[in-house]
TORTIKOL-171255 format. One record per atom (N, C-alpha, C, O, CB): residue in one letter; x, y, z. Coordinates in steps of 0.02 Angstrom, whole numbers, plus 32768, in hexadecimal, padded with zeros to 4 digits. Glycine has a CB too. Layout:
REM residues N
AXYZ ...
END
This chain:
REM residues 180
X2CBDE1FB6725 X2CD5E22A6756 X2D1CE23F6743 X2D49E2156739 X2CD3E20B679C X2D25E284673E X2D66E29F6742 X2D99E2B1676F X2D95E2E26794 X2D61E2C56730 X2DBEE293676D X2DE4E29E67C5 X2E25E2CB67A7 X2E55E2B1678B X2E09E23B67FC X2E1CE31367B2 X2E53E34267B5 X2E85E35167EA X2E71E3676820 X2E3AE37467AB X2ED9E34567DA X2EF8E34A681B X2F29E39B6822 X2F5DE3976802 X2F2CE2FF6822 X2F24E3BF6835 X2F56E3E06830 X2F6AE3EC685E X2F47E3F76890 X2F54E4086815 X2FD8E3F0685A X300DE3EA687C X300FE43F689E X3015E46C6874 X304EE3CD6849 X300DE44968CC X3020E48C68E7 X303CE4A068D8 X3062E47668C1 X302FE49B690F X305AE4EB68C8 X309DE52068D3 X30C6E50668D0 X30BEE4CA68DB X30ABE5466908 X30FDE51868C4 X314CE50468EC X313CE503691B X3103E51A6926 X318CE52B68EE X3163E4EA6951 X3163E4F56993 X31A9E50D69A9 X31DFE4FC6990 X314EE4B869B6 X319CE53B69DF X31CBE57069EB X31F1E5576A23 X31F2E5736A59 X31AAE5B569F9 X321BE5146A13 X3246E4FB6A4E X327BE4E66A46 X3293E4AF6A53 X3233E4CF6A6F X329FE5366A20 X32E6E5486A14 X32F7E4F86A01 X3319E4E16A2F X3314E5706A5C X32EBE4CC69D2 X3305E4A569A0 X3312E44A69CB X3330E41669BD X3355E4D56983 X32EAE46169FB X32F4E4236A37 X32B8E3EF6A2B X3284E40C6A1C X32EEE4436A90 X32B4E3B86A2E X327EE3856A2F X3245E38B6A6E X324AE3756AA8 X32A4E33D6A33 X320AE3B56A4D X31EFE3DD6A7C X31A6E3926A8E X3185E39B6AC2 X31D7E43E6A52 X3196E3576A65 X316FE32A6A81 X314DE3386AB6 X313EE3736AAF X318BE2FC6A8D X3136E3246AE9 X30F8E3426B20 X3114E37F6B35 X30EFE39D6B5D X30E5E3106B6C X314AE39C6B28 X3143E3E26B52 X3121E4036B22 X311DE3F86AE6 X3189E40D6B6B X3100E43B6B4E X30C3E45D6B4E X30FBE4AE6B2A X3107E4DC6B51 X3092E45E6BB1 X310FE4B06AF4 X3133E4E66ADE X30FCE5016AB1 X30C8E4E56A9F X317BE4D76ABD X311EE5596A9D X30E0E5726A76 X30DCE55B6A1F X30EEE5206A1A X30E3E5C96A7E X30D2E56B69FA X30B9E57B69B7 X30D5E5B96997 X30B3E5E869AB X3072E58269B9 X3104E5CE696E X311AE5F4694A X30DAE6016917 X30DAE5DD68E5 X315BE5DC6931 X30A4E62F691E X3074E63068FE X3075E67C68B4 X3046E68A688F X303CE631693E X30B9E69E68B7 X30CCE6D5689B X30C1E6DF6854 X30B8E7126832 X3108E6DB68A9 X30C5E6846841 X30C2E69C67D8 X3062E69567CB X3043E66467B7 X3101E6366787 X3048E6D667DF X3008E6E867B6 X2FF9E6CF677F X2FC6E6AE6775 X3003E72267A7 X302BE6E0674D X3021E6B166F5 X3016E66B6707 X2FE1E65466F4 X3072E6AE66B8 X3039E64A6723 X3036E60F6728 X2FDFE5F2675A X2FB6E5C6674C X3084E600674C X2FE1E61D678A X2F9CE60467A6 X2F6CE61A6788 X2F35E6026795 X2F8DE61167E5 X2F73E65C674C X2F49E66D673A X2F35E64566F2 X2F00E64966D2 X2F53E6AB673F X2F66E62366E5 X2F4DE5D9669F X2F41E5A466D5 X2F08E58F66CC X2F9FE5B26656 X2F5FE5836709 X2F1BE5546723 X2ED6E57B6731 X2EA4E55B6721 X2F2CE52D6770 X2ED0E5A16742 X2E92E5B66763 X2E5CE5B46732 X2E1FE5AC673C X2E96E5FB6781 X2E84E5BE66F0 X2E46E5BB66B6 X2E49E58566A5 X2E17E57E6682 X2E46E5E56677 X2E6AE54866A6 X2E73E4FE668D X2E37E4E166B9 X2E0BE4BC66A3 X2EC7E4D6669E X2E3DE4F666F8 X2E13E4CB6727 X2DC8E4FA6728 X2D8FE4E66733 X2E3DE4BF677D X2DDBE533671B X2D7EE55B671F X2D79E550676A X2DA5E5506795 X2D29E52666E9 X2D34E546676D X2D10E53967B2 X2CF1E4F067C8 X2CB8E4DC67BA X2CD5E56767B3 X2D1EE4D167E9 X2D0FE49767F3 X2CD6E48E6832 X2CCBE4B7685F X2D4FE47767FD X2CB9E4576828 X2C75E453685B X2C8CE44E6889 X2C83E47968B3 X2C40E4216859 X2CBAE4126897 X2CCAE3FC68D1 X2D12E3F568CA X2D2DE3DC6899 X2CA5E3C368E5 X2D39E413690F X2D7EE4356912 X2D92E3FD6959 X2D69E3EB6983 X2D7BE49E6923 X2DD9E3E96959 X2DE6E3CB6996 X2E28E3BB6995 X2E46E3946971 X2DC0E39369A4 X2E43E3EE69D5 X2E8FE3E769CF X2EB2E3CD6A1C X2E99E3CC6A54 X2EB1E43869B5 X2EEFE3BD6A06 X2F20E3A06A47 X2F25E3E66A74 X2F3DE41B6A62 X2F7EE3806A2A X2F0AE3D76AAF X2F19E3F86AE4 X2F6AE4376AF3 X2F79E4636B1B X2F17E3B96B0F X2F8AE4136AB2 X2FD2E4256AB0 X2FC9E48E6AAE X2F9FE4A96A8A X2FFDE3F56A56 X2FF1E4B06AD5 X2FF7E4EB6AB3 X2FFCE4FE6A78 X2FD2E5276A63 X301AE4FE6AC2 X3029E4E86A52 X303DE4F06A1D X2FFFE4D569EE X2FFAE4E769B3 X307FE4D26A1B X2FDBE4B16A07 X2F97E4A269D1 X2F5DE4CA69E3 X2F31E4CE69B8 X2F79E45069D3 X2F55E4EB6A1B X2F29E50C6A1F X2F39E55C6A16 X2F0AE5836A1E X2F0EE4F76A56 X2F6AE5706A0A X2F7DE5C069F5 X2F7FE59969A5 X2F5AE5B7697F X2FDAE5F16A1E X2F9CE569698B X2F7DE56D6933 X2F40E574691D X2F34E59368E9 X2F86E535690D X2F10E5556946 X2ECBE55D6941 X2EABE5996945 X2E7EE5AB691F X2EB1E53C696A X2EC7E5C0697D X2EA5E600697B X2ECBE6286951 X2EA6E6516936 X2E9BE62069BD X2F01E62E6940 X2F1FE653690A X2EEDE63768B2 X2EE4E6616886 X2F83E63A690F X2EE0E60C68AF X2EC1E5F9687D X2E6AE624688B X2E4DE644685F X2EC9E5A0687D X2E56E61A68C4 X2E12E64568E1 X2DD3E60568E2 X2D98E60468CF X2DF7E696689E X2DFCE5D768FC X2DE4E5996900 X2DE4E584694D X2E19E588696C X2E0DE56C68D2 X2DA1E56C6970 X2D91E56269A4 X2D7AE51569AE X2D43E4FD69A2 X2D66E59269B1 X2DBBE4F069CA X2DA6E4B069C9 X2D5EE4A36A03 X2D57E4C56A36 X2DEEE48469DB X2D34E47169F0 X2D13E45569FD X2D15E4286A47 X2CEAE4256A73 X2D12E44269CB X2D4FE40C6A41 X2D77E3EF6A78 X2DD0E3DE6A72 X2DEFE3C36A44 X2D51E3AB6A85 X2DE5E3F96AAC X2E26E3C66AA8 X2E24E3866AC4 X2E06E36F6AF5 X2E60E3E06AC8 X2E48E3706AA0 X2E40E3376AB2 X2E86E2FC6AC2 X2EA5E2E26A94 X2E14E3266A7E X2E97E2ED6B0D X2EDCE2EF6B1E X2EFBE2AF6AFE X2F38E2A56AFB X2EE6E2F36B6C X2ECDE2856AE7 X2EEEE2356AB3 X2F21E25C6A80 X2F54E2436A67 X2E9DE1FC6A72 X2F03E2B36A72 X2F2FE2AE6A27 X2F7CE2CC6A35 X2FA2E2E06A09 X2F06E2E469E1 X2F84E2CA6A6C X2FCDE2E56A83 X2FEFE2BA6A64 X2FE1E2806A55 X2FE2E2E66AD1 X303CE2EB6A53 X306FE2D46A1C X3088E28F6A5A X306FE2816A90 X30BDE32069FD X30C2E26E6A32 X30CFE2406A58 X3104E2536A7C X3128E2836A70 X30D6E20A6A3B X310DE2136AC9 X311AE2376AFC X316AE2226ADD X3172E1EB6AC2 X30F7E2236B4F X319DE24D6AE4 X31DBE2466AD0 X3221E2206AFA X325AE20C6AED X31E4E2866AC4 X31E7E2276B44 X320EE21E6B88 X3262E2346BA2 X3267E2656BC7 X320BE1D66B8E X328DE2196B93 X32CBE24A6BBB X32F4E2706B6C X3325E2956B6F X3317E2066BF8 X32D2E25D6B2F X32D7E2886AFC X32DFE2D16AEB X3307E2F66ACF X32B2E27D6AE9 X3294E2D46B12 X3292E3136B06 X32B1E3496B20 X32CAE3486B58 X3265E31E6B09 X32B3E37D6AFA X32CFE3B36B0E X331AE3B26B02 X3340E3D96B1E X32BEE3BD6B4F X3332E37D6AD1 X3368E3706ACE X3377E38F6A70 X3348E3866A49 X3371E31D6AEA X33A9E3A96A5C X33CBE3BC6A2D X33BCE36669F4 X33BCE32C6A08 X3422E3D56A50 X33B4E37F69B5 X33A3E340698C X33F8E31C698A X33F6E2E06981 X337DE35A6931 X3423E32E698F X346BE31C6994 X347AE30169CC X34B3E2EC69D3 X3497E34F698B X344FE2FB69FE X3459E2CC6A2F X3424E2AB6A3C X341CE2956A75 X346FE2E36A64 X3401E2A36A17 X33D8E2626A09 X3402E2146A0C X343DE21269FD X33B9E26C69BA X33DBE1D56A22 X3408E1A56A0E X33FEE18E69E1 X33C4E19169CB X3412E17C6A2D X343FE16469B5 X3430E142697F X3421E109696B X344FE0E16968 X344DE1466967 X33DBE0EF6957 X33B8E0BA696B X33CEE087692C X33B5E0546915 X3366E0CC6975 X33F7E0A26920 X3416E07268D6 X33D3E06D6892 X33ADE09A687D X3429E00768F7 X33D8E0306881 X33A5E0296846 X3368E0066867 X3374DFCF687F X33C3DFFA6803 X3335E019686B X3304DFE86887 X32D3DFE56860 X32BCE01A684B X32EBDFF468C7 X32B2DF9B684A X326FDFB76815 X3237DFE2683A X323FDFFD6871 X3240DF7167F2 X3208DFE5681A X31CFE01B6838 X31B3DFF0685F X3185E00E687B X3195E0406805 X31B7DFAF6876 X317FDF9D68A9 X31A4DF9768EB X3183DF9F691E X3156DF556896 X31EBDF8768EF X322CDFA06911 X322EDFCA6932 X323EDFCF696E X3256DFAF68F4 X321CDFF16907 X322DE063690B X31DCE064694A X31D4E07F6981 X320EE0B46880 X31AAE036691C X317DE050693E X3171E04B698E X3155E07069B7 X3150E03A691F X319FDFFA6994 X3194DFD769C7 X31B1E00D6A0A X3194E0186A3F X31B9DF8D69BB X31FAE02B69EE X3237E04E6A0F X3212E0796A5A X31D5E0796A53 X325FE08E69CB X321FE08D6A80 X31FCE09F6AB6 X323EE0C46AFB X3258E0A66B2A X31CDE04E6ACC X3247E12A6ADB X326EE1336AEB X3268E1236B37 X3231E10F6B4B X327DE1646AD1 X32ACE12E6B72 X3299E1206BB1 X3274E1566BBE X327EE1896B9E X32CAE1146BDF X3247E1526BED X3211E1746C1E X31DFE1806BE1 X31B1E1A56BF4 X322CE1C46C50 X31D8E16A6B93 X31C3E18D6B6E X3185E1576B64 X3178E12B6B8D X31F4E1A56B39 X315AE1636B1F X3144E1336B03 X3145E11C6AB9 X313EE1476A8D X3116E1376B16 X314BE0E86AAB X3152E0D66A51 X3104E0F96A32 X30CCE1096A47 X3156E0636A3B X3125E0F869FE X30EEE10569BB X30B6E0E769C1 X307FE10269B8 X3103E0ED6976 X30C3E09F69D5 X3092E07669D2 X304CE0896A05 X300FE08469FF X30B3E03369E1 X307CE0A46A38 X305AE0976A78 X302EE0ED6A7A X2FFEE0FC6A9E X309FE0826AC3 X304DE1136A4E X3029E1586A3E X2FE9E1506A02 X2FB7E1746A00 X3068E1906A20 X2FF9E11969D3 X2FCEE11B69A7 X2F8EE0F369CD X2F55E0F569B4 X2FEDE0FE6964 X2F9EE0CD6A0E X2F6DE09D6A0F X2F37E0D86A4F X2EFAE0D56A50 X2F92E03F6A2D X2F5AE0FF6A74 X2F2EE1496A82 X2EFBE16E6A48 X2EC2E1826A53 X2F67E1846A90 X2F23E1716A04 X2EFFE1B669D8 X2EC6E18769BB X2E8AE18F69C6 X2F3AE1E6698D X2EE9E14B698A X2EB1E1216962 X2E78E1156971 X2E4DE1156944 X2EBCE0EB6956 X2E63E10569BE X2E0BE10969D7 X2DFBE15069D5 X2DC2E15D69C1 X2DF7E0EB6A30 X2E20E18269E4 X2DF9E1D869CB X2DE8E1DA6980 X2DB9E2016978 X2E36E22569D5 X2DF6E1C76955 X2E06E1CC690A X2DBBE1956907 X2D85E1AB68F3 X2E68E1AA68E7 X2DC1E1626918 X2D81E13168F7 X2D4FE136691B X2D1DE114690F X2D8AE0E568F2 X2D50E15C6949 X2D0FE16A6974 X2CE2E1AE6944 X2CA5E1B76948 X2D2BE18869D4 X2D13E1D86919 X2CEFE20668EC X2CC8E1E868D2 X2CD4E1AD68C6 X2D0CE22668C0 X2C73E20F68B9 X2C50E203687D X2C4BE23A6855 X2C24E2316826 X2C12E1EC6888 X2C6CE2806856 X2C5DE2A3682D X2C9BE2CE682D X2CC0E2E26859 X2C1DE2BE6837 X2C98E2D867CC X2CE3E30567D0 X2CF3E3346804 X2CC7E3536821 X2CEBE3316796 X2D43E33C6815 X2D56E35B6848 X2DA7E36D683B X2DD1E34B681D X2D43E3306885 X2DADE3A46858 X2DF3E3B26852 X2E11E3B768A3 X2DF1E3C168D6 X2DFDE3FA6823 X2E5FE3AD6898 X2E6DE38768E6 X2EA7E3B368E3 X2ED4E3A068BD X2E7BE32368F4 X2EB0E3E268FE X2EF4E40D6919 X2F29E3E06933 X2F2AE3DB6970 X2EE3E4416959 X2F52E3C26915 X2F6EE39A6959 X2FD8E39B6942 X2FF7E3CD692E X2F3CE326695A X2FEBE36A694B X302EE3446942 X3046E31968FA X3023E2F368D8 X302DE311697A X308FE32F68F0 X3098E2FB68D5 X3084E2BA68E9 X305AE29B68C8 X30C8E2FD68CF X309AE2A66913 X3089E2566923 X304FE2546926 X303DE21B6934 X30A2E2336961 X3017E281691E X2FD6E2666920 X2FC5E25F68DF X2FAFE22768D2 X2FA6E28C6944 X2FC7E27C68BB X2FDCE27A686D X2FF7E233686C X2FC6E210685F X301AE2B86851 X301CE2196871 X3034E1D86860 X300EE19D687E X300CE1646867 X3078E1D36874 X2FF3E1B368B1 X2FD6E18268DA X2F95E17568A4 X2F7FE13C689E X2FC4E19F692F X2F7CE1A96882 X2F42E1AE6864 X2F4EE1726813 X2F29E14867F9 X2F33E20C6856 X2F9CE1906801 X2F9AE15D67BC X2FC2E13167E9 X2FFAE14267D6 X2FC0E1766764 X2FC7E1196801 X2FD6E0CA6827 X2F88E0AE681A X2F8FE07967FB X2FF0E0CC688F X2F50E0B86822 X2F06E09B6822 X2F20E07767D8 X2F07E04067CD X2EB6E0DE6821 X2F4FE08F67AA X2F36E09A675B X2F8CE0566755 X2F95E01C6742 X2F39E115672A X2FA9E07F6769 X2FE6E046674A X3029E031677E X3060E0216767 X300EE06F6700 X301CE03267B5 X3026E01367E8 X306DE041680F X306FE07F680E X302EDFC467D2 X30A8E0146833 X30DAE0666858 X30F8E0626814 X3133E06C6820 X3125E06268B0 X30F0E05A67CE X3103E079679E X30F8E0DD67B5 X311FE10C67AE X30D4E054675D X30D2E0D967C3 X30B4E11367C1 X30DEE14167E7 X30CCE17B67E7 X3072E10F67D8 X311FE12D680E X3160E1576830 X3174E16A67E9 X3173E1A767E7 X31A4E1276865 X3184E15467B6 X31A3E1726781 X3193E19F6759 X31ABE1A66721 X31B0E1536763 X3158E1CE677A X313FE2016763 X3148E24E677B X3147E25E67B7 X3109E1EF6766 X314FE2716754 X317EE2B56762 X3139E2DD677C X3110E2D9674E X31B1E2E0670F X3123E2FA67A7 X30E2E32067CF X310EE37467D1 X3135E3776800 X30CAE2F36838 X310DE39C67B5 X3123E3E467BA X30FDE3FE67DE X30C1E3F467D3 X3128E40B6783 X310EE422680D X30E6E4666824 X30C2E47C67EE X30D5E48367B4 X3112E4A3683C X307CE48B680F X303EE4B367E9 X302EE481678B X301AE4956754 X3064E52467DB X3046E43F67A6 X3028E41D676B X2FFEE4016775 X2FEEE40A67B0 X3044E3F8674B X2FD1E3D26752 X2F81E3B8674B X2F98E3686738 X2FC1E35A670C X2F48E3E866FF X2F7AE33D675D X2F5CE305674B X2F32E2DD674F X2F23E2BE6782 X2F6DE2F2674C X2F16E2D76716 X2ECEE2C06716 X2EC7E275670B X2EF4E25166F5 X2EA5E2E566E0 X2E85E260671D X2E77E22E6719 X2E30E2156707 X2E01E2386719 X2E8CE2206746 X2E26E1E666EB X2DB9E1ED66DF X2DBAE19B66F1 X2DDFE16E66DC X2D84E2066667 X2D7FE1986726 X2D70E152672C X2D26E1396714 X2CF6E15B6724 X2D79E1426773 X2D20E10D66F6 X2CDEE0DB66D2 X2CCFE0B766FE X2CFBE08D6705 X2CE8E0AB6693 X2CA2E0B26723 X2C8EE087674F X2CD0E0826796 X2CDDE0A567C7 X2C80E03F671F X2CEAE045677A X2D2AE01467BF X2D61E0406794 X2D78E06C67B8 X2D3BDF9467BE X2D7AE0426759 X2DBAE05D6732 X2DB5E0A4672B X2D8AE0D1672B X2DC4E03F66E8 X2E03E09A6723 X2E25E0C96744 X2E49E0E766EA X2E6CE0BA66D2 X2E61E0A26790 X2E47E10B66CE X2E76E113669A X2EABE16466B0 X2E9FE18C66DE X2E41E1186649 X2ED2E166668E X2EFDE1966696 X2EF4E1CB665A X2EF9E1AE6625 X2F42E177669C X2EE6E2156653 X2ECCE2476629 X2F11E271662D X2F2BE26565F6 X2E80E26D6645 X2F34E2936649 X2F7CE2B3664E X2FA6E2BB6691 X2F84E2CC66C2 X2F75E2F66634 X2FD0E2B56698 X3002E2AB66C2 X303EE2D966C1 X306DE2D6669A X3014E27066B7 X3036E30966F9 X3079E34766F0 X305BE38866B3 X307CE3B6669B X30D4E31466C4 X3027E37B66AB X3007E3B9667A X3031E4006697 X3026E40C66D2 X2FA1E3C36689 X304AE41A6684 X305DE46B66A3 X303EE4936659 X3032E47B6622 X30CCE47E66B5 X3038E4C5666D X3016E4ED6639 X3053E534663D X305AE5616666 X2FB6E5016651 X306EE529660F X30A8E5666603 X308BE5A065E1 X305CE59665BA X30E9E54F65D4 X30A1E5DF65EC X3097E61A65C3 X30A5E6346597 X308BE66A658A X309CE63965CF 
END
């Protein structure tokens, strides 16, 4: 099974940590949706985060998810969001299981977002592509190499894939963007 992820649009929330808010999708660079659209073809089965911003990428792509599905919402950021990346706090050095543990106030950790997405992901039996979040993206190679998987760069309108053999989980590309 092929498990295809792709990261939405930019999101259009003037440069603020937009996490559960419901902001749109900057869906404007055509070239760019128009090389995923041929990377991914026509997938059987389509299933994206409830998020705005994932469901205007989808239909800008001319892709009609199957279901949304609300586990794959980005993670919740709690009194974060909406805040300027310069006033973020500074959590010093923490390893990745640390980082993962971290749990902004009113918000929720990584951990606690990956342990929402990972039963959507292993409940698949047949390739599928998933409109969704960075953090769902990560949540996905967390299956593969644990909150290592925070140290991975997820771009707007990039691809990461994954193929599972039976119970395993291997990792195929990570942050794919397809430039012009």
């Amino acid at each position: 099974m092929r498990l295809t992820i792709l990261r939405h649009a930019p999101s259009l929330s003037g440069g603020l940590l937009a996490g559960r808010r419901d902001v749109p999708a900057d869906c404007a660079d055509q070239a760019g949706l128009s090389r995923i659209a041929a990377r991914i073809g026509q997938p059987r089965q389509v299933i994206a985060s409830p998020a705005l911003r994932c469901r205007q990428t989808a239909a800008a792509l001319g892709l009609t998810p199957g279901r949304l599905e609300p586990a794959l919402w980005e993670q919740d950021m709690g009194l974060w969001e909406g805040l300027p990346p310069d006033r973020l706090p500074d959590l010093g050095p923490l390893a990745p299981d640390q980082l993962a543990r971290h749990r902004p106030d009113e918000g929720e950790s990584f951990d606690d977002m990956a342990a929402r997405v990972i039963p959507v992901l292993q409940q698949l039996r047949d390739d599928c592509l998933i409109v969704a979040h960075a953090g769902t993206a990560r949540a996905a190679l967390s299956m593969v190499v644990g909150p290592a998987a925070l140290s991975f760069s997820v771009a707007p309108l990039s691809l990461t894939i994954l193929r599972r053999m039976g119970d395993a989980w291997a990792v195929e590309a990570v942050n794919l963007t397809l430039e012009g």
